[in-house]
Every structure is written in structure tokens, then in C-alpha cells.
C-alpha positions as CSV (number, residue, x, y, z in Angstrom):
1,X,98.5,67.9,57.7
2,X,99.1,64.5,59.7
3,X,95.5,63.5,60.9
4,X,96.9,61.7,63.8
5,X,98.4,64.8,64.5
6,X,95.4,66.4,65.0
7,X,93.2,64.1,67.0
8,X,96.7,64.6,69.2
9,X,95.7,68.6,69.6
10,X,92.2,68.0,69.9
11,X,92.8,65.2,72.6
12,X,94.9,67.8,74.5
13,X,92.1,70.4,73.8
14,X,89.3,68.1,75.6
15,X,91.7,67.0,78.2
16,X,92.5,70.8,79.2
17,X,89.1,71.6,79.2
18,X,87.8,68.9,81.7
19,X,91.0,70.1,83.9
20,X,89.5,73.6,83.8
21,X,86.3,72.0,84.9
22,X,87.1,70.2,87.7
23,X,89.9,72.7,88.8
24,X,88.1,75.3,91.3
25,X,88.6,78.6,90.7
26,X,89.1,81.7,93.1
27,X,87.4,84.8,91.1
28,X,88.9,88.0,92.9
29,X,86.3,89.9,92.4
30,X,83.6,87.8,94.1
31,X,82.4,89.4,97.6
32,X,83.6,86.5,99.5
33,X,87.4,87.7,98.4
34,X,88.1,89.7,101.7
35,X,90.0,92.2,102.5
36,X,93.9,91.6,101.1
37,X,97.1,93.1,103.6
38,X,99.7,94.8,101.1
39,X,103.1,96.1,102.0
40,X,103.4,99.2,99.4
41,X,106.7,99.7,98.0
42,X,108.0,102.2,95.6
43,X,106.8,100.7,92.5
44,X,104.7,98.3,93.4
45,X,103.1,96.2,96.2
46,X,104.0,93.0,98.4
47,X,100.4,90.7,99.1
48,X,101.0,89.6,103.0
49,X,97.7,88.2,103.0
50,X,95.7,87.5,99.9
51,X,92.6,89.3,98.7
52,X,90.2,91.0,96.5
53,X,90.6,94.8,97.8
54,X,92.2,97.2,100.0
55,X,90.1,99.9,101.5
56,X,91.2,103.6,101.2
57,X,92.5,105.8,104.1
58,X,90.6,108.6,103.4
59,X,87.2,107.9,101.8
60,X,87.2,104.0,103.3
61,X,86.0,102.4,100.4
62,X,87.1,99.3,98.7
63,X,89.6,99.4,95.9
64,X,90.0,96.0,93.8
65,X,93.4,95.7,93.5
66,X,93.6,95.4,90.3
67,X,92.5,98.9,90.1
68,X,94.9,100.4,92.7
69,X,97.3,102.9,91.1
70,X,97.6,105.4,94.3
71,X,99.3,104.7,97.5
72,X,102.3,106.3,100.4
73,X,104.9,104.6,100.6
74,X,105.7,106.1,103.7
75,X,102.5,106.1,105.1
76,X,101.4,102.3,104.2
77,X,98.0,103.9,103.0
78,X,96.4,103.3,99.3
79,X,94.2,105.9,97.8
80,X,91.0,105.7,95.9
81,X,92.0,108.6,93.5
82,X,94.4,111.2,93.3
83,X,91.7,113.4,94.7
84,X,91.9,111.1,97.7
85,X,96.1,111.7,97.9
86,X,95.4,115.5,97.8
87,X,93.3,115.6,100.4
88,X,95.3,112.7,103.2
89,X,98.0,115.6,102.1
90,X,96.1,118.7,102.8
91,X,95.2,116.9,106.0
92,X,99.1,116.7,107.0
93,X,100.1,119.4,106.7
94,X,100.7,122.4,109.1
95,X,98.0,125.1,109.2
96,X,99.5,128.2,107.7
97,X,99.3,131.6,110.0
């Protein structure tokens, strides 16, 4: 191996790492995050305004979106759980006599 070579990596390797230092960092997860404004589409989802979570339309608790999976397309609601779908479903539709 060239070892001018590799004082070139390692040179890259420190530089990279004092970028990352210096370089703030928005953690999604972090409280401060706020509540994000999603379009839902069909198979996935349009961010109008950035942030950590949506909240559910049926239970009203906060879903990180990294861990949304459930949503209505038609409805522009997102679901905690598929228990959560069944019942915004139950909910709409017409008593049976």
C-alpha cells in the first residue's frame, strides 16, 4: 500500500469528522420536532411542513413518522394501528336496522 495514500484517507477521515462536528444536526425524534403536515397519497406521503410526528385521528396520539404505516387516503387521516383503522371505519359507517 502507498503510505501517502493513506495519510490521504485518514486526512479525509479527520476532515469529515470535524464537518460532522460543527455541522448542527436536527434529531427527529427530539420533542422540540413539532408537529409535521403530510399530504397522504396511495403509497406514500408528501411532507408540507416538516416534522417529527403526526397525531392519529382516532386515539390522538403522536405517531413518529418513521413509524407511520396506516393512513386514508381519502380521508387525509393517519392511524396509530390497524386497530385504530377498524374502529375510524366502524365509526363511518351506517347503523344497521
Amino acid at each position: 500500500m502507498n503510505p501517502g495514500a493513506r495519510v490521504h484517507y485518514e486526512s479525509l477521515q479527520s476532515r469529515r469528522s470535524r464537518l460532522r462536528r460543527r455541522m448542527p444536526v436536527l434529531k427527529r425524534l427530539e420533542p422540540g420536532g413539532g408537529e409535521a403536515v403530510v399530504e397522504y397519497l396511495d403509497s406514500n406521503l408528501k411532507v408540507l411542513r416538516p416534522g417529527s410526528f403526526v397525531r392519529c385521528a382516532v386515539t390522538g396520539e403522536a405517531i413518529p413518522l418513521e413509524q407511520l404505516r396506516y393512513w386514508s387516503v381519502e380521508r387525509q387521516e393517519a392511524y396509530s394501528s390497524p386497530e385504530a383503522v377498524l374502529k375510524r371505519l366502524r365509526r363511518a359507517q351506517p347503523p344497521r336496522d
